[in-house]
C-alpha positions as CSV (number, residue, x, y, z in Angstrom):
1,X,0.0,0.0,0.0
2,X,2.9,2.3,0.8
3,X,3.4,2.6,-3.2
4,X,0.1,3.7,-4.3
5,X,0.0,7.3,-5.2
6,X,-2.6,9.6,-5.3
7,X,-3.8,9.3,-8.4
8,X,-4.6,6.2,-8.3
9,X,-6.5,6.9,-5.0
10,X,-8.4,9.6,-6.7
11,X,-9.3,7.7,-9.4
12,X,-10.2,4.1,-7.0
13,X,-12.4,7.2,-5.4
14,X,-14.7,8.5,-8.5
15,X,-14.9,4.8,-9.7
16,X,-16.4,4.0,-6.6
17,X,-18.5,7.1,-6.2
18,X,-20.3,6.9,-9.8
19,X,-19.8,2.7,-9.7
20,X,-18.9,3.3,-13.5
21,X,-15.6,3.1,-14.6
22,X,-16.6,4.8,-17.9
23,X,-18.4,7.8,-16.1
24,X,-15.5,8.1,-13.9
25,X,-13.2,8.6,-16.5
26,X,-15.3,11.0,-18.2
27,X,-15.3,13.1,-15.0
28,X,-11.6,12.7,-14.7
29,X,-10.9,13.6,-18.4
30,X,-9.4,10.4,-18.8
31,X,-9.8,7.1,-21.3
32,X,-11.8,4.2,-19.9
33,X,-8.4,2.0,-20.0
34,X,-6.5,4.6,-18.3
35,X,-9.0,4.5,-15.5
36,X,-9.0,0.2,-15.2
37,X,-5.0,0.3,-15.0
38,X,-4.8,3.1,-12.6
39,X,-7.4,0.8,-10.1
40,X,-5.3,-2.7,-11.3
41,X,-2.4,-1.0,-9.9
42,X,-3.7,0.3,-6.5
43,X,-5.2,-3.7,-6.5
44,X,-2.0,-4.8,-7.1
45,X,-0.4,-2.6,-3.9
46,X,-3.1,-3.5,-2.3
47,X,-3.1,-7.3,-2.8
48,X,-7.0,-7.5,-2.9
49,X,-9.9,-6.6,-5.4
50,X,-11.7,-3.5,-4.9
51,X,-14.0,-3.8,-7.7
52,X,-16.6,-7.0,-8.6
53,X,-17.5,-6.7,-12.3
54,X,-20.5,-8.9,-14.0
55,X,-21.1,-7.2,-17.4
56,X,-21.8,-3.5,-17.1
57,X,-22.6,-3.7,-13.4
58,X,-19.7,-2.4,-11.2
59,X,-19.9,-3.4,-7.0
60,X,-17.3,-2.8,-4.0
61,X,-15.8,-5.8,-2.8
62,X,-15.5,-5.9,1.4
63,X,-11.7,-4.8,0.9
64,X,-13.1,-1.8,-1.6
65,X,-15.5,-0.8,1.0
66,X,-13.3,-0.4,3.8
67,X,-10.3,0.7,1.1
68,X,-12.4,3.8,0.4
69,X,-12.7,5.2,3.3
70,X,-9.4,5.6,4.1
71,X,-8.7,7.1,0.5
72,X,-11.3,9.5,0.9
73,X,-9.5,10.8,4.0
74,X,-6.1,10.7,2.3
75,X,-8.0,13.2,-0.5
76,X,-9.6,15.3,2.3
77,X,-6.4,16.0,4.1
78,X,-4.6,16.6,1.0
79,X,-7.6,18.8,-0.2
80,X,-7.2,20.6,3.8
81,X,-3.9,21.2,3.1
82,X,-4.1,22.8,-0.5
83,X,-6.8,24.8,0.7
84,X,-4.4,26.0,3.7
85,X,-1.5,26.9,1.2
86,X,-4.6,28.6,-0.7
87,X,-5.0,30.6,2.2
88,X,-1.9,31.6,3.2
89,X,-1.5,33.1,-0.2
90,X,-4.7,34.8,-0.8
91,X,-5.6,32.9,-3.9
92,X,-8.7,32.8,-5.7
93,X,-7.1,29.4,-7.6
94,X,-8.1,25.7,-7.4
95,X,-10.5,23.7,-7.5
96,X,-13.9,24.2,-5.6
97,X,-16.6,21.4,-5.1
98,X,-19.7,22.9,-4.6
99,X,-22.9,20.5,-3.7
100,X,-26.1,21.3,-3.7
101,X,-29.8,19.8,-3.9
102,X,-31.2,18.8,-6.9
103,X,-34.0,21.6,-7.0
104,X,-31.0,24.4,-7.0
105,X,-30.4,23.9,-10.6
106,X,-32.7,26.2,-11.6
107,X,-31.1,29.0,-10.7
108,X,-27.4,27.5,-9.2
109,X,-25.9,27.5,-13.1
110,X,-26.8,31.2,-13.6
111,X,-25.2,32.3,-10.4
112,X,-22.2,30.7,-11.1
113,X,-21.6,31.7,-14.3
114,X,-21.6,35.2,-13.4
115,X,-19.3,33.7,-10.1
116,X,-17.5,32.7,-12.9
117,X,-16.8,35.8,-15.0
118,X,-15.5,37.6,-11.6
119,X,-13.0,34.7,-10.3
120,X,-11.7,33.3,-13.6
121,X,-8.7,30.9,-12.0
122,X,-11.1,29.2,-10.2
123,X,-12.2,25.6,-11.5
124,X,-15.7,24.5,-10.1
125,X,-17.6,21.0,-10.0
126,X,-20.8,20.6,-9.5
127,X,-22.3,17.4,-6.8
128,X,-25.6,16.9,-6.8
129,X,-27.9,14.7,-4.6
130,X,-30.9,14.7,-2.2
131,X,-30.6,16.5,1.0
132,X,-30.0,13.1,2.8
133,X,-27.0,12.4,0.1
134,X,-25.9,16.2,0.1
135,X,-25.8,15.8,4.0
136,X,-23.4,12.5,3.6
137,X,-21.0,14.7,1.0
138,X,-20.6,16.9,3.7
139,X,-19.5,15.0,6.7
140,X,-17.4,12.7,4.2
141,X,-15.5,15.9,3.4
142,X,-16.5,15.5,-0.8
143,X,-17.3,19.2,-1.1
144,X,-16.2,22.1,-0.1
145,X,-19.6,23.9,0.6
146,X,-23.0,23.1,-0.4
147,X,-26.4,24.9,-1.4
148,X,-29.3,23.7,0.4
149,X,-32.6,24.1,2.0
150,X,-33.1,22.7,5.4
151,X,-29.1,22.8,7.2
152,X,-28.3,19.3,9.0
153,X,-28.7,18.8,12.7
154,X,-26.5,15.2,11.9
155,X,-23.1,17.6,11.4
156,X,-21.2,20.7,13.3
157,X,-22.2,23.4,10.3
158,X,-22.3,26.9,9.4
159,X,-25.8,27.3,7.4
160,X,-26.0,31.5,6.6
161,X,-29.3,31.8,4.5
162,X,-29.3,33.3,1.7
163,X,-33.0,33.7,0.3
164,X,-36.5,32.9,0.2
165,X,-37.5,29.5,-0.8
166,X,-41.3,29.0,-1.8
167,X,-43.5,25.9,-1.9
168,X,-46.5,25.2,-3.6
169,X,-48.8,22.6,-4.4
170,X,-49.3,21.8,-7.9
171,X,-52.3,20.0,-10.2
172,X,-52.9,19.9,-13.7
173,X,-54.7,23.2,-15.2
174,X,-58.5,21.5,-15.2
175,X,-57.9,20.2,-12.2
176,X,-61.1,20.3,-10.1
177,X,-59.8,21.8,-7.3
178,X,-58.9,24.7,-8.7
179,X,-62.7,25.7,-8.8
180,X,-62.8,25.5,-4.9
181,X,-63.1,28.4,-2.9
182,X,-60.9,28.5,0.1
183,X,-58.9,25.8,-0.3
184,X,-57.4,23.6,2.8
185,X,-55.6,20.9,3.4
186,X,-58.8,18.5,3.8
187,X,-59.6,18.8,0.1
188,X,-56.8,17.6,-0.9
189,X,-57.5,14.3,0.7
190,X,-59.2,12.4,-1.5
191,X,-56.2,12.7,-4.1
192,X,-53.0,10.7,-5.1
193,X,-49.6,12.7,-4.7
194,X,-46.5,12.0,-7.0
195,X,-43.8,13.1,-4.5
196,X,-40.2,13.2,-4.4
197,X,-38.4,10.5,-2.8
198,X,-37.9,10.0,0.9
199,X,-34.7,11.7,2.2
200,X,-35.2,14.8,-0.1
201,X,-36.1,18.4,1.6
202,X,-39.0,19.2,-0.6
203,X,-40.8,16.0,0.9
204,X,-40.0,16.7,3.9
205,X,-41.2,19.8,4.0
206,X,-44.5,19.6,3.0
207,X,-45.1,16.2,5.5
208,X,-44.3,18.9,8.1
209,X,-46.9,20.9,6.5
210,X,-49.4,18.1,6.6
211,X,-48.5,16.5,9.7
212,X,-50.1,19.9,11.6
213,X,-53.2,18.6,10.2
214,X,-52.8,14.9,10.6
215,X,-53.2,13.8,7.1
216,X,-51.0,10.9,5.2
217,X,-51.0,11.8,1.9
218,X,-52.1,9.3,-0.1
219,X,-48.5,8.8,-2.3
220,X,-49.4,7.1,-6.3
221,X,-46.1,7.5,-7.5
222,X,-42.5,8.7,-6.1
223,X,-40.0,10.2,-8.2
224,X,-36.3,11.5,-7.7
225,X,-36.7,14.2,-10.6
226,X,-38.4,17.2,-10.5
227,X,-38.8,17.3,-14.0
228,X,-40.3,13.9,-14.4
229,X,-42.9,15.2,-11.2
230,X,-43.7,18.1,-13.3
231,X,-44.9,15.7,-16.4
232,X,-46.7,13.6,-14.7
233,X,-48.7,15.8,-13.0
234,X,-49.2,18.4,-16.3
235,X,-50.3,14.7,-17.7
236,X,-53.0,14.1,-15.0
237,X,-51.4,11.4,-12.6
238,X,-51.5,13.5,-9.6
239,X,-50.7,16.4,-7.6
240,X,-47.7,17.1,-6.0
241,X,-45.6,19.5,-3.5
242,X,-43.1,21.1,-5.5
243,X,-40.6,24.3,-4.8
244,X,-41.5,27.5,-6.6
245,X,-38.2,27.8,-8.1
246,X,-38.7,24.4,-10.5
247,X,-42.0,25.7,-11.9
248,X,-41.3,29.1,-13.3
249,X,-41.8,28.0,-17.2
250,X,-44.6,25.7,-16.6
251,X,-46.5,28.7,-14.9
252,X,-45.5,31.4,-17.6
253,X,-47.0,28.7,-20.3
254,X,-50.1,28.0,-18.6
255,X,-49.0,24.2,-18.3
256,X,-49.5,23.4,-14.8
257,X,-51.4,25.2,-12.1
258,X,-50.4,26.1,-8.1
259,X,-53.5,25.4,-5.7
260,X,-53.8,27.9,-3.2
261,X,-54.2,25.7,-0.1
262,X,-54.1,27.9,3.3
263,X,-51.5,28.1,4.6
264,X,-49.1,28.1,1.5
265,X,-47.0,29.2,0.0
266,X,-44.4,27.5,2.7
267,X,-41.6,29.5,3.0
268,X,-38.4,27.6,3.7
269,X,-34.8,29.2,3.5
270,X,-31.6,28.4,0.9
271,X,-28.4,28.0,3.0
272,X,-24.9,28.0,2.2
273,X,-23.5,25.5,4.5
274,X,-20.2,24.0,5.0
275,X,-18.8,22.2,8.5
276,X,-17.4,23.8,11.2
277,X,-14.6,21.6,10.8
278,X,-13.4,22.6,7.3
279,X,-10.7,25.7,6.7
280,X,-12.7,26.9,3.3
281,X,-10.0,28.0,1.1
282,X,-9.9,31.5,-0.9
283,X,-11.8,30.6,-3.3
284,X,-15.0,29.0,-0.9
285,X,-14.8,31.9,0.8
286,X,-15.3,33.8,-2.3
287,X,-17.9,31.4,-3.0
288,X,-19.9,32.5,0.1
289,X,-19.5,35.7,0.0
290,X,-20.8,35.9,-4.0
291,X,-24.4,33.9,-2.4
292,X,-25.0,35.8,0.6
293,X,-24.4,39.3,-1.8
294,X,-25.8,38.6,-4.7
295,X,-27.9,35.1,-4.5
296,X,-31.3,37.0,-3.1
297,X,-31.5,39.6,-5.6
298,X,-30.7,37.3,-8.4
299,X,-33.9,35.1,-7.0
300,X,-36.2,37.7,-6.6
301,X,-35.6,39.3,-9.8
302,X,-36.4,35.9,-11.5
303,X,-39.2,34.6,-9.2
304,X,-40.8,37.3,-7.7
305,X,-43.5,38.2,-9.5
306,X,-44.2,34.3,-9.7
307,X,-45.0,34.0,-6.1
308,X,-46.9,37.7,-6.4
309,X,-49.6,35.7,-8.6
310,X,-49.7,32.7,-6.2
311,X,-50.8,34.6,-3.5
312,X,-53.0,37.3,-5.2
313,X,-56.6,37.2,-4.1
Protein backbone atom coordinates (compact mmCIF):
# COMPACT_ATOMS: atom_id res chain seq x y z
CA UNK A 1 0.00 0.00 0.00
CA UNK A 2 2.91 2.33 0.80
CA UNK A 3 3.43 2.60 -3.18
CA UNK A 4 0.08 3.67 -4.25
CA UNK A 5 0.05 7.28 -5.24
CA UNK A 6 -2.56 9.65 -5.33
CA UNK A 7 -3.78 9.30 -8.39
CA UNK A 8 -4.64 6.21 -8.30
CA UNK A 9 -6.47 6.91 -4.96
CA UNK A 10 -8.38 9.56 -6.75
CA UNK A 11 -9.31 7.67 -9.45
CA UNK A 12 -10.22 4.11 -7.05
CA UNK A 13 -12.44 7.24 -5.38
CA UNK A 14 -14.68 8.49 -8.53
CA UNK A 15 -14.89 4.85 -9.65
CA UNK A 16 -16.45 3.96 -6.62
CA UNK A 17 -18.54 7.15 -6.24
CA UNK A 18 -20.30 6.89 -9.82
CA UNK A 19 -19.80 2.67 -9.71
CA UNK A 20 -18.91 3.32 -13.47
CA UNK A 21 -15.58 3.09 -14.64
CA UNK A 22 -16.62 4.84 -17.90
CA UNK A 23 -18.43 7.78 -16.10
CA UNK A 24 -15.55 8.10 -13.86
CA UNK A 25 -13.21 8.58 -16.49
CA UNK A 26 -15.26 11.02 -18.15
CA UNK A 27 -15.33 13.14 -15.05
CA UNK A 28 -11.59 12.70 -14.69
CA UNK A 29 -10.88 13.65 -18.36
CA UNK A 30 -9.41 10.36 -18.79
CA UNK A 31 -9.75 7.13 -21.28
CA UNK A 32 -11.80 4.17 -19.93
CA UNK A 33 -8.40 1.98 -20.04
CA UNK A 34 -6.48 4.60 -18.25
CA UNK A 35 -9.04 4.54 -15.48
CA UNK A 36 -8.96 0.22 -15.22
CA UNK A 37 -5.02 0.34 -15.05
CA UNK A 38 -4.81 3.07 -12.58
CA UNK A 39 -7.44 0.84 -10.10
CA UNK A 40 -5.29 -2.70 -11.33
CA UNK A 41 -2.39 -0.99 -9.93
CA UNK A 42 -3.73 0.27 -6.51
CA UNK A 43 -5.21 -3.71 -6.52
CA UNK A 44 -2.01 -4.81 -7.07
CA UNK A 45 -0.41 -2.60 -3.92
CA UNK A 46 -3.13 -3.54 -2.29
CA UNK A 47 -3.08 -7.29 -2.84
CA UNK A 48 -7.01 -7.46 -2.89
CA UNK A 49 -9.85 -6.63 -5.41
CA UNK A 50 -11.72 -3.47 -4.90
CA UNK A 51 -14.03 -3.79 -7.73
CA UNK A 52 -16.61 -6.97 -8.58
CA UNK A 53 -17.46 -6.69 -12.30
CA UNK A 54 -20.53 -8.92 -13.97
CA UNK A 55 -21.07 -7.15 -17.41
CA UNK A 56 -21.80 -3.52 -17.11
CA UNK A 57 -22.55 -3.74 -13.38
CA UNK A 58 -19.68 -2.38 -11.16
CA UNK A 59 -19.90 -3.38 -7.03
CA UNK A 60 -17.29 -2.83 -4.02
CA UNK A 61 -15.81 -5.77 -2.75
CA UNK A 62 -15.54 -5.90 1.35
CA UNK A 63 -11.65 -4.82 0.91
CA UNK A 64 -13.08 -1.81 -1.61
CA UNK A 65 -15.54 -0.76 0.98
CA UNK A 66 -13.27 -0.37 3.82
CA UNK A 67 -10.34 0.70 1.13
CA UNK A 68 -12.45 3.77 0.39
CA UNK A 69 -12.72 5.15 3.33
CA UNK A 70 -9.45 5.59 4.08
CA UNK A 71 -8.74 7.13 0.55
CA UNK A 72 -11.33 9.47 0.85
CA UNK A 73 -9.50 10.83 4.01
CA UNK A 74 -6.13 10.69 2.27
CA UNK A 75 -7.99 13.19 -0.51
CA UNK A 76 -9.59 15.33 2.34
CA UNK A 77 -6.43 16.03 4.08
CA UNK A 78 -4.57 16.64 0.98
CA UNK A 79 -7.57 18.83 -0.24
CA UNK A 80 -7.18 20.63 3.84
CA UNK A 81 -3.87 21.23 3.14
CA UNK A 82 -4.14 22.80 -0.53
CA UNK A 83 -6.82 24.81 0.71
CA UNK A 84 -4.36 26.02 3.66
CA UNK A 85 -1.48 26.93 1.23
CA UNK A 86 -4.56 28.56 -0.75
CA UNK A 87 -4.98 30.63 2.25
CA UNK A 88 -1.91 31.59 3.19
CA UNK A 89 -1.51 33.11 -0.25
CA UNK A 90 -4.65 34.75 -0.78
CA UNK A 91 -5.57 32.91 -3.89
CA UNK A 92 -8.66 32.78 -5.68
CA UNK A 93 -7.09 29.40 -7.64
CA UNK A 94 -8.12 25.71 -7.38
CA UNK A 95 -10.55 23.67 -7.46
CA UNK A 96 -13.92 24.22 -5.63
CA UNK A 97 -16.58 21.43 -5.11
CA UNK A 98 -19.66 22.86 -4.60
CA UNK A 99 -22.91 20.49 -3.70
CA UNK A 100 -26.13 21.30 -3.68
CA UNK A 101 -29.83 19.79 -3.94
CA UNK A 102 -31.21 18.80 -6.85
CA UNK A 103 -34.02 21.62 -6.98
CA UNK A 104 -31.03 24.45 -6.97
CA UNK A 105 -30.43 23.88 -10.59
CA UNK A 106 -32.71 26.21 -11.63
CA UNK A 107 -31.09 28.99 -10.73
CA UNK A 108 -27.41 27.54 -9.21
CA UNK A 109 -25.91 27.49 -13.08
CA UNK A 110 -26.75 31.15 -13.62
CA UNK A 111 -25.21 32.34 -10.35
CA UNK A 112 -22.22 30.69 -11.12
CA UNK A 113 -21.59 31.71 -14.35
CA UNK A 114 -21.60 35.24 -13.40
CA UNK A 115 -19.27 33.73 -10.06
CA UNK A 116 -17.47 32.71 -12.88
CA UNK A 117 -16.77 35.83 -14.96
CA UNK A 118 -15.50 37.56 -11.60
CA UNK A 119 -12.95 34.72 -10.34
CA UNK A 120 -11.74 33.27 -13.63
CA UNK A 121 -8.69 30.86 -11.97
CA UNK A 122 -11.06 29.15 -10.18
CA UNK A 123 -12.18 25.60 -11.46
CA UNK A 124 -15.70 24.50 -10.13
CA UNK A 125 -17.55 20.97 -10.00
CA UNK A 126 -20.78 20.63 -9.55
CA UNK A 127 -22.34 17.38 -6.82
CA UNK A 128 -25.62 16.86 -6.82
CA UNK A 129 -27.93 14.74 -4.64
CA UNK A 130 -30.89 14.73 -2.19
CA UNK A 131 -30.63 16.46 0.98
CA UNK A 132 -30.05 13.14 2.83
CA UNK A 133 -27.01 12.38 0.10
CA UNK A 134 -25.95 16.23 0.12
CA UNK A 135 -25.79 15.76 4.03
CA UNK A 136 -23.42 12.54 3.57
CA UNK A 137 -21.02 14.71 1.02
CA UNK A 138 -20.63 16.87 3.70
CA UNK A 139 -19.53 14.98 6.72
CA UNK A 140 -17.38 12.74 4.23
CA UNK A 141 -15.48 15.93 3.36
CA UNK A 142 -16.48 15.52 -0.77
CA UNK A 143 -17.26 19.24 -1.15
CA UNK A 144 -16.17 22.05 -0.06
CA UNK A 145 -19.58 23.86 0.62
CA UNK A 146 -23.02 23.11 -0.36
CA UNK A 147 -26.40 24.95 -1.39
CA UNK A 148 -29.34 23.67 0.43
CA UNK A 149 -32.61 24.14 2.02
CA UNK A 150 -33.05 22.67 5.41
CA UNK A 151 -29.06 22.76 7.19
CA UNK A 152 -28.33 19.28 8.97
CA UNK A 153 -28.69 18.82 12.70
CA UNK A 154 -26.46 15.20 11.92
CA UNK A 155 -23.09 17.63 11.42
CA UNK A 156 -21.22 20.66 13.31
CA UNK A 157 -22.22 23.39 10.29
CA UNK A 158 -22.34 26.91 9.35
CA UNK A 159 -25.77 27.33 7.42
CA UNK A 160 -26.02 31.52 6.60
CA UNK A 161 -29.31 31.79 4.50
CA UNK A 162 -29.35 33.34 1.69
CA UNK A 163 -32.99 33.70 0.34
CA UNK A 164 -36.51 32.86 0.24
CA UNK A 165 -37.48 29.51 -0.79
CA UNK A 166 -41.26 28.97 -1.77
CA UNK A 167 -43.46 25.89 -1.94
CA UNK A 168 -46.48 25.22 -3.65
CA UNK A 169 -48.84 22.56 -4.38
CA UNK A 170 -49.34 21.75 -7.87
CA UNK A 171 -52.26 20.02 -10.17
CA UNK A 172 -52.90 19.86 -13.71
CA UNK A 173 -54.73 23.22 -15.20
CA UNK A 174 -58.46 21.46 -15.23
CA UNK A 175 -57.94 20.20 -12.16
CA UNK A 176 -61.12 20.29 -10.11
CA UNK A 177 -59.83 21.79 -7.34
CA UNK A 178 -58.93 24.73 -8.74
CA UNK A 179 -62.71 25.65 -8.76
CA UNK A 180 -62.84 25.48 -4.95
CA UNK A 181 -63.10 28.41 -2.87
CA UNK A 182 -60.86 28.50 0.09
CA UNK A 183 -58.88 25.81 -0.28
CA UNK A 184 -57.42 23.65 2.82
CA UNK A 185 -55.62 20.94 3.38
CA UNK A 186 -58.85 18.49 3.76
CA UNK A 187 -59.60 18.84 0.07
CA UNK A 188 -56.79 17.60 -0.95
CA UNK A 189 -57.49 14.25 0.71
CA UNK A 190 -59.15 12.43 -1.54
CA UNK A 191 -56.18 12.74 -4.08
CA UNK A 192 -53.02 10.69 -5.06
CA UNK A 193 -49.63 12.71 -4.75
CA UNK A 194 -46.52 12.02 -7.03
CA UNK A 195 -43.81 13.12 -4.51
CA UNK A 196 -40.18 13.24 -4.36
CA UNK A 197 -38.43 10.48 -2.81
CA UNK A 198 -37.86 9.96 0.92
CA UNK A 199 -34.66 11.69 2.19
CA UNK A 200 -35.18 14.85 -0.07
CA UNK A 201 -36.12 18.43 1.64
CA UNK A 202 -38.95 19.18 -0.56
CA UNK A 203 -40.80 16.00 0.91
CA UNK A 204 -40.02 16.66 3.94
CA UNK A 205 -41.21 19.80 4.00
CA UNK A 206 -44.51 19.62 3.04
CA UNK A 207 -45.13 16.20 5.45
CA UNK A 208 -44.32 18.86 8.06
CA UNK A 209 -46.95 20.90 6.54
CA UNK A 210 -49.40 18.06 6.57
CA UNK A 211 -48.49 16.52 9.71
CA UNK A 212 -50.14 19.85 11.59
CA UNK A 213 -53.21 18.56 10.22
CA UNK A 214 -52.83 14.85 10.62
CA UNK A 215 -53.22 13.84 7.07
CA UNK A 216 -51.04 10.91 5.19
CA UNK A 217 -51.03 11.77 1.93
CA UNK A 218 -52.09 9.27 -0.10
CA UNK A 219 -48.48 8.85 -2.31
CA UNK A 220 -49.42 7.12 -6.26
CA UNK A 221 -46.08 7.50 -7.54
CA UNK A 222 -42.54 8.65 -6.07
CA UNK A 223 -40.02 10.19 -8.23
CA UNK A 224 -36.27 11.52 -7.67
CA UNK A 225 -36.68 14.21 -10.59
CA UNK A 226 -38.39 17.15 -10.48
CA UNK A 227 -38.78 17.35 -14.01
CA UNK A 228 -40.32 13.88 -14.42
CA UNK A 229 -42.87 15.21 -11.23
CA UNK A 230 -43.66 18.08 -13.31
CA UNK A 231 -44.87 15.68 -16.43
CA UNK A 232 -46.70 13.62 -14.66
CA UNK A 233 -48.69 15.80 -13.03
CA UNK A 234 -49.17 18.41 -16.25
CA UNK A 235 -50.28 14.68 -17.65
CA UNK A 236 -52.98 14.13 -14.97
CA UNK A 237 -51.40 11.40 -12.60
CA UNK A 238 -51.53 13.53 -9.61
CA UNK A 239 -50.71 16.40 -7.64
CA UNK A 240 -47.70 17.12 -5.96
CA UNK A 241 -45.63 19.53 -3.55
CA UNK A 242 -43.12 21.10 -5.55
CA UNK A 243 -40.55 24.27 -4.85
CA UNK A 244 -41.55 27.52 -6.57
CA UNK A 245 -38.23 27.83 -8.13
CA UNK A 246 -38.75 24.43 -10.53
CA UNK A 247 -42.00 25.66 -11.92
CA UNK A 248 -41.28 29.06 -13.28
CA UNK A 249 -41.78 28.01 -17.20
CA UNK A 250 -44.61 25.68 -16.59
CA UNK A 251 -46.54 28.70 -14.92
CA UNK A 252 -45.54 31.44 -17.63
CA UNK A 253 -47.03 28.69 -20.34
CA UNK A 254 -50.08 27.98 -18.64
CA UNK A 255 -48.96 24.22 -18.33
CA UNK A 256 -49.53 23.43 -14.79
CA UNK A 257 -51.39 25.20 -12.12
CA UNK A 258 -50.41 26.11 -8.10
CA UNK A 259 -53.49 25.37 -5.74
CA UNK A 260 -53.78 27.87 -3.21
CA UNK A 261 -54.17 25.66 -0.13
CA UNK A 262 -54.07 27.88 3.30
CA UNK A 263 -51.47 28.12 4.61
CA UNK A 264 -49.14 28.14 1.52
CA UNK A 265 -47.02 29.24 0.00
CA UNK A 266 -44.42 27.55 2.67
CA UNK A 267 -41.63 29.46 2.98
CA UNK A 268 -38.36 27.57 3.74
CA UNK A 269 -34.76 29.22 3.46
CA UNK A 270 -31.62 28.42 0.94
CA UNK A 271 -28.43 28.01 2.96
CA UNK A 272 -24.90 27.99 2.20
CA UNK A 273 -23.47 25.49 4.46
CA UNK A 274 -20.18 24.02 5.01
CA UNK A 275 -18.75 22.16 8.50
CA UNK A 276 -17.44 23.75 11.15
CA UNK A 277 -14.57 21.59 10.84
CA UNK A 278 -13.41 22.63 7.30
CA UNK A 279 -10.72 25.70 6.73
CA UNK A 280 -12.71 26.93 3.28
CA UNK A 281 -9.97 27.99 1.13
CA UNK A 282 -9.86 31.50 -0.90
CA UNK A 283 -11.81 30.57 -3.26
CA UNK A 284 -15.00 29.03 -0.95
CA UNK A 285 -14.80 31.89 0.79
CA UNK A 286 -15.25 33.85 -2.27
CA UNK A 287 -17.93 31.36 -2.98
CA UNK A 288 -19.93 32.52 0.09
CA UNK A 289 -19.54 35.73 -0.03
CA UNK A 290 -20.83 35.86 -4.01
CA UNK A 291 -24.38 33.88 -2.43
CA UNK A 292 -25.05 35.76 0.58
CA UNK A 293 -24.38 39.26 -1.82
CA UNK A 294 -25.78 38.60 -4.72
CA UNK A 295 -27.92 35.08 -4.50
CA UNK A 296 -31.28 37.03 -3.05
CA UNK A 297 -31.50 39.61 -5.57
CA UNK A 298 -30.70 37.34 -8.43
CA UNK A 299 -33.90 35.08 -7.03
CA UNK A 300 -36.21 37.74 -6.65
CA UNK A 301 -35.57 39.32 -9.81
CA UNK A 302 -36.39 35.92 -11.54
CA UNK A 303 -39.18 34.62 -9.21
CA UNK A 304 -40.76 37.29 -7.69
CA UNK A 305 -43.49 38.21 -9.55
CA UNK A 306 -44.17 34.26 -9.66
CA UNK A 307 -44.96 33.97 -6.08
CA UNK A 308 -46.85 37.75 -6.36
CA UNK A 309 -49.55 35.68 -8.57
CA UNK A 310 -49.71 32.73 -6.21
CA UNK A 311 -50.79 34.62 -3.52
CA UNK A 312 -53.05 37.26 -5.22
CA UNK A 313 -56.63 37.21 -4.08
Amino acid sequence: MKNATIRQLRVFAEVARHLSFARAAEVLHLTPPAVTMQVKELEGHIGLPLFERQGRQVTLTTAGEYMLVYARRVLATLKDAEDAAARLQRLEVGTLTIGMVSTAKYFLPGLLAEFRREHEGIEIRLAVGNREQLVKMLHGNEVDIAIMGRPPTELATRAEPFAAHPHVFVAPTDHPLLKVDHLTVNHLRPYGFILRERGSGTRAAMEAFLASSRMEPRVVMEMTSNETIKQAVMAGLGISFLSLHTIGLELEHQLIATLDVEGTPIVRGWNVVHTLSKLLSPAAEAFRYFMLERAEGALANKYGHLLLLHTAP
